[in-house]
C-alpha positions in Angstrom: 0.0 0.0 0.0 1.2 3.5 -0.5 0.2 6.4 1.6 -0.5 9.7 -0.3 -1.6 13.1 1.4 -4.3 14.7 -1.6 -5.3 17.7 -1.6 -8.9 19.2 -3.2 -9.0 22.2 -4.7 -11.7 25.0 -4.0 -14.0 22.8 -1.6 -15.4 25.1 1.6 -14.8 27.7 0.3 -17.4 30.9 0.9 -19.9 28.4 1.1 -19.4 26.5 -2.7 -18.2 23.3 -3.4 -19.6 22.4 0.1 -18.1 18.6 1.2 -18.8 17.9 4.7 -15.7 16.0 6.0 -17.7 12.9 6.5 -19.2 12.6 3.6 -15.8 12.5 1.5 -14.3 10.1 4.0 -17.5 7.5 3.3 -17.2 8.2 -0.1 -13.0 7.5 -0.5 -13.7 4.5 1.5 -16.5 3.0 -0.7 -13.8 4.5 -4.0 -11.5 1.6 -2.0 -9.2 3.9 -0.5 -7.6 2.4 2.8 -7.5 4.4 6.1 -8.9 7.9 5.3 -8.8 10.8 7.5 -9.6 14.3 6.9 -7.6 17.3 8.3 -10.2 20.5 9.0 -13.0 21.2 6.1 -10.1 22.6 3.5 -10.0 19.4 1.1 -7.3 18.2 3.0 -7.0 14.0 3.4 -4.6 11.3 4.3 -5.6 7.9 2.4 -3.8 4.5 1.7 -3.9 3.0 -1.8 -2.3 0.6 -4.5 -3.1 2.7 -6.9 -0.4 5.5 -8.9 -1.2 9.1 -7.5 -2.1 9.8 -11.3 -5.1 7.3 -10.7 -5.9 7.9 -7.4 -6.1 11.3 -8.4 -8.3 10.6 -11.2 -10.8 8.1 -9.3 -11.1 11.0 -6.5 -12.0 13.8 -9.2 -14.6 10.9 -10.8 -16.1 10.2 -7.5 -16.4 13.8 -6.3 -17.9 14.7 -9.5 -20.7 11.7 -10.0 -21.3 11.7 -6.1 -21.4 15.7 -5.2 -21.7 16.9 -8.6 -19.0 19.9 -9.2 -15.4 19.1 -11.0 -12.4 19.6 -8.1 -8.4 19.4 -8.8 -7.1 16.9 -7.0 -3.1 16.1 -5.8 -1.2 13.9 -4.0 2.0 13.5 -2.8 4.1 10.4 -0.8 5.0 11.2 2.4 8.5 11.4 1.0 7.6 14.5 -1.4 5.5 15.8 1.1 8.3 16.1 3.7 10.8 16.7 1.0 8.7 19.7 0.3 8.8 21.2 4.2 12.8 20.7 4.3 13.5 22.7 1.2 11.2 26.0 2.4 14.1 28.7 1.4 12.7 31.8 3.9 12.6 32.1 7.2 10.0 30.2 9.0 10.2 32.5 12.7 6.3 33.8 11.8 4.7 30.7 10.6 1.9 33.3 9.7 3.3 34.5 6.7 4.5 30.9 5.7 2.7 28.5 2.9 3.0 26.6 0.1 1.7 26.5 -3.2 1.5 22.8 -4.2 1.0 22.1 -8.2 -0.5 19.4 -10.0 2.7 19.1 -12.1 6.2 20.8 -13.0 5.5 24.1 -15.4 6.6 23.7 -18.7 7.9 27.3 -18.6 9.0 27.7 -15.1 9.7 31.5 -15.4 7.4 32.8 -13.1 8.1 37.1 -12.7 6.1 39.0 -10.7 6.6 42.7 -9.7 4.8 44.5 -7.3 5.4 42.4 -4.3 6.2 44.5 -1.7 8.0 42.1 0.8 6.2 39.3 -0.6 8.7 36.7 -1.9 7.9 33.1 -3.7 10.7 30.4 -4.9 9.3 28.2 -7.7 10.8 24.5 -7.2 9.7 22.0 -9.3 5.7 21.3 -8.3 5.8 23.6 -5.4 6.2 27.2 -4.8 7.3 28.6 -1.3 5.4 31.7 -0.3 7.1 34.6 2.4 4.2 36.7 2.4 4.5 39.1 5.1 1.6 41.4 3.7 -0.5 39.0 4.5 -2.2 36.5 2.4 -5.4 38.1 2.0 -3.2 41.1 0.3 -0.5 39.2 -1.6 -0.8 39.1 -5.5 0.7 35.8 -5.0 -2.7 33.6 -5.3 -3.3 30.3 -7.0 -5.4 31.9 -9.3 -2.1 34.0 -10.1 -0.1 30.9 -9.6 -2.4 29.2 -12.2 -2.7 31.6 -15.0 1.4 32.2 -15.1 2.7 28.8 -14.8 -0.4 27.1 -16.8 -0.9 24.8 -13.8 -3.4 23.6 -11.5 -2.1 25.3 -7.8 -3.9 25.3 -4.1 -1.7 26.1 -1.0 -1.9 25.2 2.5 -0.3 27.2 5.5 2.9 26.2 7.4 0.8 25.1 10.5 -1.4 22.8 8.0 1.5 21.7 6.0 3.3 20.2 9.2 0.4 18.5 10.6 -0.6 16.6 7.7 2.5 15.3 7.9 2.4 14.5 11.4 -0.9 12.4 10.8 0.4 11.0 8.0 3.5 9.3 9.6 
């Protein structure tokens, strides 16, 4: 079996895509996903699988879709990439407030990402992930995955430093 964190896209959010935790769990389970939990209402889910993360993210976009209805981006990553991922954050990490990451569905063909206008804002494209120092704020940054998205022709959706470490804390 491998163990994948996956991450859904815009679910909860401002009251669309609306997936109570406990639904998706009952759902992954009957997909024939192994040991599913869920981590706070953000899309956010720790499974076990045979399956390739291509498929397994595949079968969870299918099942979302025919079960609740709406089309949500789906990743996953080993616990490997995941923590991989954490170890390679470039900026400091003494306000986890202003710390995320940006996790992609795949590596941008044209991985030239400028933005101006920051302010203090600062983002480090690696591979499928791009570290966010964001001490405006993230309500204020220009650095959203809708940005994210339309500059690197990828499908994006970040999680915070606190959420980032505890997913892989339940995961181990």
């Amino acid at each position: 079996m491998k163990k994948y964190i996956v991450l859904l896209r815009g679910i909860n959010v401002s009251g669309k895509n609306k997936i109570p935790m406990a639904d998706l769990r009952t759902l992954l389970t009957s997909l024939g996903f192994k040991n599913v939990q869920t981590y706070i209402q953000s899309g956010n889910v720790i499974l076990e699988t045979t399956l390739e993360k291509e498929e397994t993210c595949s079968k969870i976009k299918k099942g979302i879709q025919e079960k609740f209805g709406f089309d949500v981006p789906v990743l996953a990553r080993t616990i490997k990439e995941w923590k991989k991922v954490i170890d390679n954050y470039p900026f400091s990490i003494e306000n986890e407030k202003i710390v995320a990451f940006a996790f992609l569905n795949k590596k941008p063909e044209n991985p030239n990402l400028e933005m101006s206008n920051l302010g203090e804002d600062k983002f480090k494209l690696n591979d499928d992930v791009v570290y966010l120092y964001c001490p405006s704020g993230f309500g204020k940054t220009k650095l959203t995955n809708n940005t994210l998205e339309k500059e690197l022709n990828v499908i994006a959706t970040t999680r915070n430093y606190k959420t980032t470490l505890k997913l892989l804390e339940l995961a181990k």
